[in-house]
C-alpha positions in Angstrom: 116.2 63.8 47.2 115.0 66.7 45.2 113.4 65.6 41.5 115.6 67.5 40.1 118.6 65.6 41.5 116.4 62.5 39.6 116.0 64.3 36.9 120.1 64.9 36.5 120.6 61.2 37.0 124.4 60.4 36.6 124.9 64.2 36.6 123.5 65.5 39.6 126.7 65.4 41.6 128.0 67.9 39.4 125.0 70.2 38.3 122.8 70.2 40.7 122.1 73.9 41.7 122.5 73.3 45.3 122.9 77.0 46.1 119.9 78.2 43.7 117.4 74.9 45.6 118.5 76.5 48.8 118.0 80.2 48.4 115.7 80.2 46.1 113.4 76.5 45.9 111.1 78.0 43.1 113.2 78.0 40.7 114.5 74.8 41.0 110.6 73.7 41.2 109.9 75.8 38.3 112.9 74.1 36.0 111.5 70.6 36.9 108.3 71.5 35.9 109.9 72.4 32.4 111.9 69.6 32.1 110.5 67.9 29.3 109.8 71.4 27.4 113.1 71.9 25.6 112.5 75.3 24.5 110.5 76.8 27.2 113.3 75.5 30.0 115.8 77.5 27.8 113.5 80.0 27.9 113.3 80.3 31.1 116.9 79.4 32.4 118.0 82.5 29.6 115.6 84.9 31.8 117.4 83.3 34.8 120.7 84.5 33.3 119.7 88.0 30.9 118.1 90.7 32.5 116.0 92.0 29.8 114.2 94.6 32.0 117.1 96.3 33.1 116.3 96.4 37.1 117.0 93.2 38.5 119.7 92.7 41.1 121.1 89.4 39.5 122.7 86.2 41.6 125.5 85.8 42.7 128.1 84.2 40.6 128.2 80.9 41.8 124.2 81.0 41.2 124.6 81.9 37.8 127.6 79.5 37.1 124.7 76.7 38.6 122.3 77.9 36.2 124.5 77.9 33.0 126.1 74.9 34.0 122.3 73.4 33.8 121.8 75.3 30.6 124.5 73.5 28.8 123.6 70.5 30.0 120.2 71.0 28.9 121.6 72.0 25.5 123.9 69.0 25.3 120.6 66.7 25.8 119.0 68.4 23.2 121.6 67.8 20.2 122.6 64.3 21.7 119.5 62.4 21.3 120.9 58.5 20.8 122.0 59.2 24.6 118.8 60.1 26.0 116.5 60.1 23.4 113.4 60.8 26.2 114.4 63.9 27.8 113.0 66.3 25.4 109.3 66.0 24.3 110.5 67.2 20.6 112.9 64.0 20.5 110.0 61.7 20.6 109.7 62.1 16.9 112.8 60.3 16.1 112.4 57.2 13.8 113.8 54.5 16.6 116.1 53.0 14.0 118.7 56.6 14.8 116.9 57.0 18.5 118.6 53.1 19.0 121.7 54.1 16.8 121.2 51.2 14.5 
């Protein structure tokens, strides 16, 4: 099982990018290793999906659907944090009365 996959938990059935992890492993190893950097994985998966130099080729669709679909995911962690309060290093601040929804 890839981290990633791990890292999705419950989710990974659905939005796990298995097209991206087979064409292109690096990426995938690159968004694990920002997994717990909120804004530098959104960062990165925005570069994924704007070319802001103008010459790349761009994926395929289903590679960009993958990589949105982890996006929003990604941004759905980060404005839900009583469901996984850990996910995001900036979370970690969170008095654990609201982190515990008490």
């Amino acid at each position: 099982m890839h981290e990633l996959q791990a890292l999705l938990g419950a989710q990974a059935d659905k939005l796990y990018p298995a097209r991206l992890a087979q064409q292109h492993p690096r990426i995938v190893d690159r968004i694990v290793e920002l997994w717990r950097q909120a804004g530098a994985l959104e960062d990165y998966l925005d570069d994924l999906l704007i070319d802001r130099r103008g010459n790349r080729q761009g994926f395929p669709a289903e590679m960009l659907m993958e990589i949105l679909n982890l996006k929003n995911y990604c941004m759905s962690l980060k404005h839900q944090p009583d469901r996984n309060p850990n996910t995001w290093g900036e979370l970690t601040d969170i008095a654990p009365a609201t982190r515990h929804g008490n």
